[in-house]
C-alpha positions as CSV (number, residue, x, y, z in Angstrom):
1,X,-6.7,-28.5,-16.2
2,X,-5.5,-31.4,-13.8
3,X,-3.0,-29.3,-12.9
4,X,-5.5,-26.7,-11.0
5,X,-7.2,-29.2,-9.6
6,X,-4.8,-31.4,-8.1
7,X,-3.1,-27.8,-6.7
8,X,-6.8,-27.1,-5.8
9,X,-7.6,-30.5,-4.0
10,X,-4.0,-29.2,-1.7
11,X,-5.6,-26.1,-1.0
12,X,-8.9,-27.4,0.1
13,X,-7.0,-28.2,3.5
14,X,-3.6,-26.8,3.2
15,X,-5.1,-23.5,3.2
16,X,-7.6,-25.0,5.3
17,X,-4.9,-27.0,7.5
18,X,-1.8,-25.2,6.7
19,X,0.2,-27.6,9.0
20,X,-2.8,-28.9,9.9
21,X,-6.4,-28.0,9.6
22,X,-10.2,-28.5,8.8
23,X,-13.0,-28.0,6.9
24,X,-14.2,-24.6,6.4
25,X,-17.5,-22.8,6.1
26,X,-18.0,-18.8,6.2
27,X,-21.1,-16.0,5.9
28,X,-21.4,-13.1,3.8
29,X,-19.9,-10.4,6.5
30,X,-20.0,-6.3,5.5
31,X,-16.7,-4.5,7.0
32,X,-17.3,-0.3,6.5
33,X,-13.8,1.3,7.1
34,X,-12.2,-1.5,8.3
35,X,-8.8,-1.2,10.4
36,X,-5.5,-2.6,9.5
37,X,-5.2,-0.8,5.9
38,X,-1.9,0.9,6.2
39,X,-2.9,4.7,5.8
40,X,-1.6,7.1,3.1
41,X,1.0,8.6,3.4
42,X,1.5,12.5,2.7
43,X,3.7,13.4,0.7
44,X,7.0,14.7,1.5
45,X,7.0,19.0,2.0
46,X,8.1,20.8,-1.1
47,X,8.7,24.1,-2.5
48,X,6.3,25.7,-4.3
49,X,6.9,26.1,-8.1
50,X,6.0,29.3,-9.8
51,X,2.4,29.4,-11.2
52,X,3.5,28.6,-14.7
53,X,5.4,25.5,-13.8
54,X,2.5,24.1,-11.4
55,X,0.5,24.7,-14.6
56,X,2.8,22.5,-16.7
57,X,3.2,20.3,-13.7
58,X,-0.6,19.5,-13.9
59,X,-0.4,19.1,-17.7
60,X,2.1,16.7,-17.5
61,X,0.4,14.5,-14.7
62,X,-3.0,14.4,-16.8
63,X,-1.3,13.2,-19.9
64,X,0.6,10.2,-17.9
65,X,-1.0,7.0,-18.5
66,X,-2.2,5.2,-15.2
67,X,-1.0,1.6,-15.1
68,X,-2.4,-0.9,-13.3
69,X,-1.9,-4.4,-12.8
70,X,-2.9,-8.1,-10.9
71,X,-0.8,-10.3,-9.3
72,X,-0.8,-13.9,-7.4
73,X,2.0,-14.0,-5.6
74,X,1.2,-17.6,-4.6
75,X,2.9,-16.9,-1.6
76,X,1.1,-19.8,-0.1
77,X,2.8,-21.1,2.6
78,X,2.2,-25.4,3.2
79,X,0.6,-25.4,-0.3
80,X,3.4,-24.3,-2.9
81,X,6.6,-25.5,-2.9
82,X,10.2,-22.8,-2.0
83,X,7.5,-19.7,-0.1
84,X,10.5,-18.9,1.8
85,X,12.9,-19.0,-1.2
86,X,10.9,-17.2,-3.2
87,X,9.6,-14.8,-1.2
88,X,12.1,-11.9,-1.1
89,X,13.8,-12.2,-4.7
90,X,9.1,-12.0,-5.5
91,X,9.2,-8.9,-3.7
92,X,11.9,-7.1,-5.0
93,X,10.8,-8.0,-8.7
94,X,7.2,-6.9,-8.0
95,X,8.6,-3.2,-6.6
96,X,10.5,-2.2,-9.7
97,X,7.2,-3.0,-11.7
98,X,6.4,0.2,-13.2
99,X,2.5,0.3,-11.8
100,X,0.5,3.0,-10.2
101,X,-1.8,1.2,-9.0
102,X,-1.1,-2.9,-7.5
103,X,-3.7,-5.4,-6.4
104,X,-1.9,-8.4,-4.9
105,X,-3.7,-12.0,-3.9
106,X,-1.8,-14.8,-2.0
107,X,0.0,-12.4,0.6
108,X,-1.7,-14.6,3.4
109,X,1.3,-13.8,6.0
110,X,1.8,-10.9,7.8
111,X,5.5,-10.8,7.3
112,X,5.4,-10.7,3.3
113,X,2.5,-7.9,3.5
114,X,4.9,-5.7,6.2
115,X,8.2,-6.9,3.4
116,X,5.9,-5.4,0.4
117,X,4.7,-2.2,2.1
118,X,8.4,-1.7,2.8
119,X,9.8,-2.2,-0.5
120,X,7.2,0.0,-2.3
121,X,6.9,2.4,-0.1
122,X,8.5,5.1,-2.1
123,X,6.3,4.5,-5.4
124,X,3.1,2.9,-3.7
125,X,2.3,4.4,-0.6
126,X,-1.1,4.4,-0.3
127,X,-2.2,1.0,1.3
128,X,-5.4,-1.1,2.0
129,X,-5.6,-4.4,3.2
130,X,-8.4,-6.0,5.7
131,X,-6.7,-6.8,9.1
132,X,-6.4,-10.6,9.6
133,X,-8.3,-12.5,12.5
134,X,-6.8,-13.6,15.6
135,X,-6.5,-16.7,16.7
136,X,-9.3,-17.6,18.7
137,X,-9.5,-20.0,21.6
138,X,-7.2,-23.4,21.0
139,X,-7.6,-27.5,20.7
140,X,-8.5,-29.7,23.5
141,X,-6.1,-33.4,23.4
142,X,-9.2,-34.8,22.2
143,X,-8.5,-33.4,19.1
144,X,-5.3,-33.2,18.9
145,X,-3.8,-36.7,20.1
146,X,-5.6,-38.3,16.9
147,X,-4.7,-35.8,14.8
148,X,-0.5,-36.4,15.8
149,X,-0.9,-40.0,16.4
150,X,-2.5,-40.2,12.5
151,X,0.9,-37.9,11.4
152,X,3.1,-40.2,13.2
153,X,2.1,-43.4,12.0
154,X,0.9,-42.2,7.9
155,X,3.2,-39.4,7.8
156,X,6.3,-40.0,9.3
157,X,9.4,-38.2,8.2
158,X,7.6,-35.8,5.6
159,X,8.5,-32.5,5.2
160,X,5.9,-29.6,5.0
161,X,5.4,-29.9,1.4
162,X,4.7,-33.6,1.3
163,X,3.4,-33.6,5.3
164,X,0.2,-31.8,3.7
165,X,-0.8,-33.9,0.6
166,X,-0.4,-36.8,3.1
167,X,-2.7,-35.3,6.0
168,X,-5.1,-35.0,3.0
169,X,-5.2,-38.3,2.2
170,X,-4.4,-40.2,5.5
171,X,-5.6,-38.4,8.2
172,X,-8.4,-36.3,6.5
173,X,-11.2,-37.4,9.0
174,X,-8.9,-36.2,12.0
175,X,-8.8,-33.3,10.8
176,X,-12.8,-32.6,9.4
177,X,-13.4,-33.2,13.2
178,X,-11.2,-30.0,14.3
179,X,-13.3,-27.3,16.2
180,X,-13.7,-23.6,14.4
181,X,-11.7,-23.2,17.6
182,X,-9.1,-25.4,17.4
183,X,-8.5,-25.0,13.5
184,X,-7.7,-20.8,13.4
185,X,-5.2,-21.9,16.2
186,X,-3.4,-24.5,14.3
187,X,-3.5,-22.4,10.9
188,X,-1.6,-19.3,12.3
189,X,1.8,-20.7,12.0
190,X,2.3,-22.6,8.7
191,X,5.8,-23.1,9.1
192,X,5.3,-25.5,12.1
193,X,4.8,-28.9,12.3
194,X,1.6,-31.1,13.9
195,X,3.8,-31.8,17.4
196,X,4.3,-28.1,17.7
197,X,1.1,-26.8,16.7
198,X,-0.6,-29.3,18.9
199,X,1.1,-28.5,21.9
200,X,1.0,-24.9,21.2
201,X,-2.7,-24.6,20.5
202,X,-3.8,-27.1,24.0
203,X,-6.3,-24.6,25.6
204,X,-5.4,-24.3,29.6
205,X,-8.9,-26.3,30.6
206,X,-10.4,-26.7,34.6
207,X,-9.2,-29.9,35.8
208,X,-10.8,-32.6,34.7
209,X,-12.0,-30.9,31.7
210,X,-9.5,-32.3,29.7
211,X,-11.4,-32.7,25.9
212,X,-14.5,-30.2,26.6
213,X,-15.3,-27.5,24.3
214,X,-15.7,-23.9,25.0
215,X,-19.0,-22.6,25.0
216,X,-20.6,-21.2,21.9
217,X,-20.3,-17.6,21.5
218,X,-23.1,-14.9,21.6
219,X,-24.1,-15.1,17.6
220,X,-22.7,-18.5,16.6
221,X,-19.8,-20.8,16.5
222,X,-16.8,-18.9,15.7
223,X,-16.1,-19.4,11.7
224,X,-12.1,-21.5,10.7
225,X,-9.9,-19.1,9.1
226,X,-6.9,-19.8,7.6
227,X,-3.8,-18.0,8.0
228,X,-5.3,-16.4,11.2
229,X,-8.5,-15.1,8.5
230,X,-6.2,-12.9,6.4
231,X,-7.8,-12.5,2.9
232,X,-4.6,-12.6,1.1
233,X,-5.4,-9.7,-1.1
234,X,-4.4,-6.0,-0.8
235,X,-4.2,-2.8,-2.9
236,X,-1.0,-0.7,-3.3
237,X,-1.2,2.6,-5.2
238,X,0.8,5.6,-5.5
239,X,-2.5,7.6,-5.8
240,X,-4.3,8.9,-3.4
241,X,-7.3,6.6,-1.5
242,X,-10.4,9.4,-1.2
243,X,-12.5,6.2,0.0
244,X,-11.9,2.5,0.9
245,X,-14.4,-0.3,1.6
246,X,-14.7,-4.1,1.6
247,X,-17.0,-7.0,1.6
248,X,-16.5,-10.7,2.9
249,X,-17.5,-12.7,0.0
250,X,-19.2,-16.4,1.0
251,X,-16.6,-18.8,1.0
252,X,-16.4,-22.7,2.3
253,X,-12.5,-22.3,2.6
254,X,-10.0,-19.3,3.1
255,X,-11.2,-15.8,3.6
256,X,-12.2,-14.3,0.4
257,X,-13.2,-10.6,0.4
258,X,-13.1,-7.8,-2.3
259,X,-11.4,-4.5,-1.5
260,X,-12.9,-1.2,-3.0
261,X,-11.0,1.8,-3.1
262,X,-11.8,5.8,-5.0
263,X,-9.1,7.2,-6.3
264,X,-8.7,10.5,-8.8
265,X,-5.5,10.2,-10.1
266,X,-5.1,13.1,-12.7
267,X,-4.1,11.3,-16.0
268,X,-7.7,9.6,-15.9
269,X,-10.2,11.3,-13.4
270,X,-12.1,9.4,-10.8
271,X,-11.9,5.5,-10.4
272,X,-13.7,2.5,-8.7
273,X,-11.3,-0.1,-8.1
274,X,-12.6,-3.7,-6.8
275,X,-9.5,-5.9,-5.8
276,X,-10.4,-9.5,-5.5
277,X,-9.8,-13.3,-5.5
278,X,-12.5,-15.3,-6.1
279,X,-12.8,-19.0,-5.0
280,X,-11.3,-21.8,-7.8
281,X,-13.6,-24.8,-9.1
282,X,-12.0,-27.8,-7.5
283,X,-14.0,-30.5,-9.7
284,X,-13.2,-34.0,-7.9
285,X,-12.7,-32.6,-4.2
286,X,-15.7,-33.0,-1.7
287,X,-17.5,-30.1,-0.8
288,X,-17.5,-29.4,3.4
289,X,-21.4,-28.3,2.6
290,X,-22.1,-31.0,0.0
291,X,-22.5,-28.7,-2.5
292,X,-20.2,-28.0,-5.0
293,X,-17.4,-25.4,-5.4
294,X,-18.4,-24.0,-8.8
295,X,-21.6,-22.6,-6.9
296,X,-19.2,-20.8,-4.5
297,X,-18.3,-18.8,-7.0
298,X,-21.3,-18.4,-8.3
299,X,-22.4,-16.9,-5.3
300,X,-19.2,-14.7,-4.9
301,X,-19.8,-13.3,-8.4
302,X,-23.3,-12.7,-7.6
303,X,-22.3,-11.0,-4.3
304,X,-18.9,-9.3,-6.2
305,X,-21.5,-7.5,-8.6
306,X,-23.9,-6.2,-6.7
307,X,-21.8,-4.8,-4.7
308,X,-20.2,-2.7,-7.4
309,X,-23.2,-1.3,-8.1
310,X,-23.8,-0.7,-4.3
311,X,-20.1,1.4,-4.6
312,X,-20.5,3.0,-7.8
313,X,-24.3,3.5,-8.5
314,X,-24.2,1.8,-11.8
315,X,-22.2,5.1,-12.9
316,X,-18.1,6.0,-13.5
317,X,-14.9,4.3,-14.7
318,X,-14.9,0.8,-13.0
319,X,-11.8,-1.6,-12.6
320,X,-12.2,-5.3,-11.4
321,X,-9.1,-6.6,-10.9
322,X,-7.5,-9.6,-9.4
323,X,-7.1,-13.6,-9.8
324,X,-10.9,-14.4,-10.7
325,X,-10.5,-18.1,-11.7
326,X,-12.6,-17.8,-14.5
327,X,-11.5,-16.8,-18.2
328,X,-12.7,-17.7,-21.4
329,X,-11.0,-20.0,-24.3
330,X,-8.8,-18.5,-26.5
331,X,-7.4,-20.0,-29.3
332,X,-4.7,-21.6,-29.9
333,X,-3.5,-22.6,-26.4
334,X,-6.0,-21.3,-23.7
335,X,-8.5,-23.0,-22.0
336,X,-11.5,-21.8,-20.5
337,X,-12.0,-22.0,-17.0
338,X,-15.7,-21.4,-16.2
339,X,-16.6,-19.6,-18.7
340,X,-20.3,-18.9,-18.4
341,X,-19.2,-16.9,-14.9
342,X,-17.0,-14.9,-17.0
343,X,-19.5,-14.3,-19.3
344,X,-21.7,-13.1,-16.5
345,X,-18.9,-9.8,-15.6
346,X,-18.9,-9.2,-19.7
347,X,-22.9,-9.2,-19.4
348,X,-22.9,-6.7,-16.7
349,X,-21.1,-4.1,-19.0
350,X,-17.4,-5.4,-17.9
351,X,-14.7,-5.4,-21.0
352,X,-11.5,-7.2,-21.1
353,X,-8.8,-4.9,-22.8
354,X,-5.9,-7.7,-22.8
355,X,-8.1,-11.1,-23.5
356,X,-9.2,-9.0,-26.9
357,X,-5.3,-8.8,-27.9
358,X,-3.8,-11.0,-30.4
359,X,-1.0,-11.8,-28.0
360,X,-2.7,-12.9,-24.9
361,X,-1.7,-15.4,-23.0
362,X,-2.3,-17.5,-20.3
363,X,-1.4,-16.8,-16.3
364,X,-1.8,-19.5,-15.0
365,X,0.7,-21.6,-17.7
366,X,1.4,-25.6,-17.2
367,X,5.0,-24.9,-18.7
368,X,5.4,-22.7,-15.2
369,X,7.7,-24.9,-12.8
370,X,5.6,-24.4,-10.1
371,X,2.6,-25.7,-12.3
372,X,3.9,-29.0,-13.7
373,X,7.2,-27.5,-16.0
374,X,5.2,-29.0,-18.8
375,X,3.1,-28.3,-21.5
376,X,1.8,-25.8,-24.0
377,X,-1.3,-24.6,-22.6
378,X,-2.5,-22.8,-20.0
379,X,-5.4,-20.8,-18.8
380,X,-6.5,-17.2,-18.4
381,X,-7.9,-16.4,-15.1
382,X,-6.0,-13.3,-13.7
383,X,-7.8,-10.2,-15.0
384,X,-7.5,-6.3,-15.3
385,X,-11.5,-5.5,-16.4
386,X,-13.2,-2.4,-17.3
387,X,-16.5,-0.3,-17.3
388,X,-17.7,2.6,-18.2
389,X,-13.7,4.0,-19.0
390,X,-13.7,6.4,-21.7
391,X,-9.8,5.9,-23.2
392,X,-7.8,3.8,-24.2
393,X,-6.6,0.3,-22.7
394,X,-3.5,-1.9,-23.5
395,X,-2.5,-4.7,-21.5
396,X,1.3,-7.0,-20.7
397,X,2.1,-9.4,-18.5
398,X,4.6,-9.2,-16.0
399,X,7.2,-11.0,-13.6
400,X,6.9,-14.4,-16.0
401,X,10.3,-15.0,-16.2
402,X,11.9,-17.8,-14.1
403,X,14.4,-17.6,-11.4
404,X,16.7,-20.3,-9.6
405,X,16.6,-20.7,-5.8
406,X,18.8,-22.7,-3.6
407,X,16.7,-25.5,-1.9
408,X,18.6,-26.8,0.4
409,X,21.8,-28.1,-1.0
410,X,20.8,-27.5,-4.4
411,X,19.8,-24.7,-7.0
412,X,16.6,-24.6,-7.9
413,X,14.3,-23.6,-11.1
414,X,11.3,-21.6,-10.0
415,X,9.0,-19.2,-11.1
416,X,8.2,-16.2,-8.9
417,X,5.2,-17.3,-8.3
418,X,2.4,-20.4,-10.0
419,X,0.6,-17.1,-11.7
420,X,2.2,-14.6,-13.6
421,X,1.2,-10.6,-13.7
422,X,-0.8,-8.8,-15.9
423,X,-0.5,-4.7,-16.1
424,X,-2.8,-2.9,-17.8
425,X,-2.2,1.1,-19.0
426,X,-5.3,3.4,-19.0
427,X,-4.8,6.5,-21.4
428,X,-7.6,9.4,-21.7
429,X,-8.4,10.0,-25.3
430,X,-7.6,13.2,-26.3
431,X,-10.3,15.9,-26.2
């Protein structure tokens, strides 16, 4: 469990600082049909098959099992070690899955989203992913000079991955001080360092208005937004999306939203799919709102469930899937992690088809090397639930083998990602 919270206590401003960063808060927004989802694509033309074979056709698509999985890509860039590294040789491993129906966390950048879309384009082409932000307005030197000067003298001659643990600890009232401004600036490019950032992000200011802040806008100060307010999560199916919807969950750090999408694929009938990553419990790390981080979740779940029944009417096969940071205990090696939040999706009708298996296992695993290398246990927060499915359920994991990277000058051993996968195959019971 140290393990999550020490990565945890990094995210808090790595994914809040990236390179560097601040303290985040964010309201409950509502997006309807929101842009940036790629569209589906139609399918290639085709000839048409005589009526008997369109008949057998059909049969065989409706007795195909859908499969569907979760997965972290932990594609966090500033918070986990070898992004770059790991990036492609992730990508191509996650396209030959054999899924219908993909919802991905952790794809904060724009260039591993476009990389995805690409590779699966031939077996997932329908798409949906909120558009990120933009980054709004910029840093004055007042906010900025303390900020470099406090990296200079603590932090000198870090690289990324030890440049942000050290900002945490050294500099972490320079950078609580950072405008909403001035922070979505400096989080839009990860991969730079505070000298480049800073000078990159100086707003052009009226002379003598060197260190003044912009005006407030029309509604409130503009929210911080990591990765230029990407939500990291995205849906990839090879069915096609009769509907798509999302809602901006509260959150005190990164974007968090959950992404709804209809589909009728027919080996199973009409589906409700909620794609999601819900905010960890970072016990030890200070709350921006003085609060505590296990309540942000609480309010997410709270928020998570009643909009399913906004989307669904309480009726129809419903999937939740996605990296919820809650799972129960499960003897003999995995923890729980929150469990009486979890227990709150199994009282509102939700089952867990793989958890009930005798072979479960943990995703998130302290033996993975990006989580320690060591260790036996592990815990299981990355989930594939159901409701209201009439068939049959069966669950595996996926991409949990290891891979070695060159670093540098040397090789590497990696996993694909901190998390591994979990695929999940929906049969309809015979009539």
């Amino acid at each position: 469990m140290r393990k999550v919270q020490l990565r945890s206590a990094t995210i808090l401003c790595a994914l809040a600082l990236l390179a560097c960063s601040a303290d985040k808060g964010r309201a409950r927004e509502s997006a309807g049909a929101p842009e940036g989802g790629a569209p589906t694509q139609a399918a290639a033309p085709r000839s048409v098959p005589p009526e008997g074979a369109a008949r057998e056709d059909a049969g065989a698509k409706a007795a195909t099992p859908f499969r569907v999985a979760t997965y972290n890509g932990g594609l966090a860039m500033g918070v986990l070690k070898y992004v770059d590294e790991r990036a492609e040789p992730l990508i191509r491993a996650l396209a030959e899955q054999p899924v219908d129906l993909l919802c991905v966390q952790e794809f904060w950048l724009e260039e591993h989203w476009q990389k995805l879309v690409a590779a699966t384009s031939s077996t997932l082409p329908s798409t949906f992913r909120l558009p990120p932000g933009h980054e709004d307005g910029g840093c004055s030197k007042q906010e900025t000079d303390p900020l470099v000067a406090c990296a200079a003298q603590r932090c000198a001659g870090l690289t990324q991955h030890a440049l942000l643990p050290c900002l945490l600890q050294s500099c972490s009232t320079r950078l609580t001080s950072l405008s909403p401004d001035c922070f979505n600036c400096l989080s839009a490019s990860p991969r730079k360092g505070p000298d480049e950032l800073a000078q990159a992000c100086l707003r052009t200011q009226p002379k003598g208005a060197a260190g003044a802040r912009p005006p407030a806008r029309a509604g409130g100060a503009t929210a911080p937004r990591a990765y230029s307010g990407a939500s990291g999560a995205a849906i990839l199916t090879d069915a096609e999306i009769l509907e798509r919807d999302a809602l901006v969950l509260p959150s005190a750090i990164d974007r968090r939203a959950v992404l709804y999408a209809r589909l009728s694929p027919p080996s199973i009938g009409e589906l409700h799919v909620f794609c999601t990553h819900l905010t960890a419990g970072m016990e030890g790390v200070p709350h921006p709102r003085n609060t505590s981080w296990q309540k942000d979740q609480s309010a997410q779940i709270d928020a998570l469930l009643a909009y399913v029944d906004k989307k669904t009417g309480g009726r129809g096969a419903t999937l939740l899937l996605g990296d919820l940071n809650t799972g129960p205990a499960i003897a003999p090696s995995i923890s729980a992690r929150l469990p009486a939040h979890y227990d709150r999706l199994l009282a509102r009708g939700f089952v867990n088809p793989y958890a009930s298996q005798e072979d479960a296992r943990c995703t998130y695993c302290f033996d993975n090397p990006l989580d320690g290398g060591k260790g036996t246990r592990g815990i299981l927060i990355d989930h594939v639930l159901l409701r209201g499915f009439d068939g049959d359920a069966t669950g595996t994991q996926i991409m949990r083998s290891n891979l070695t990277i060159e670093a540098g000058k040397r090789k590497v051993k990696s996993g694909f990602s901190d998390h591994y996968g979990l695929l999940v195959t929906l049969s309809r019971r015979a009539s």
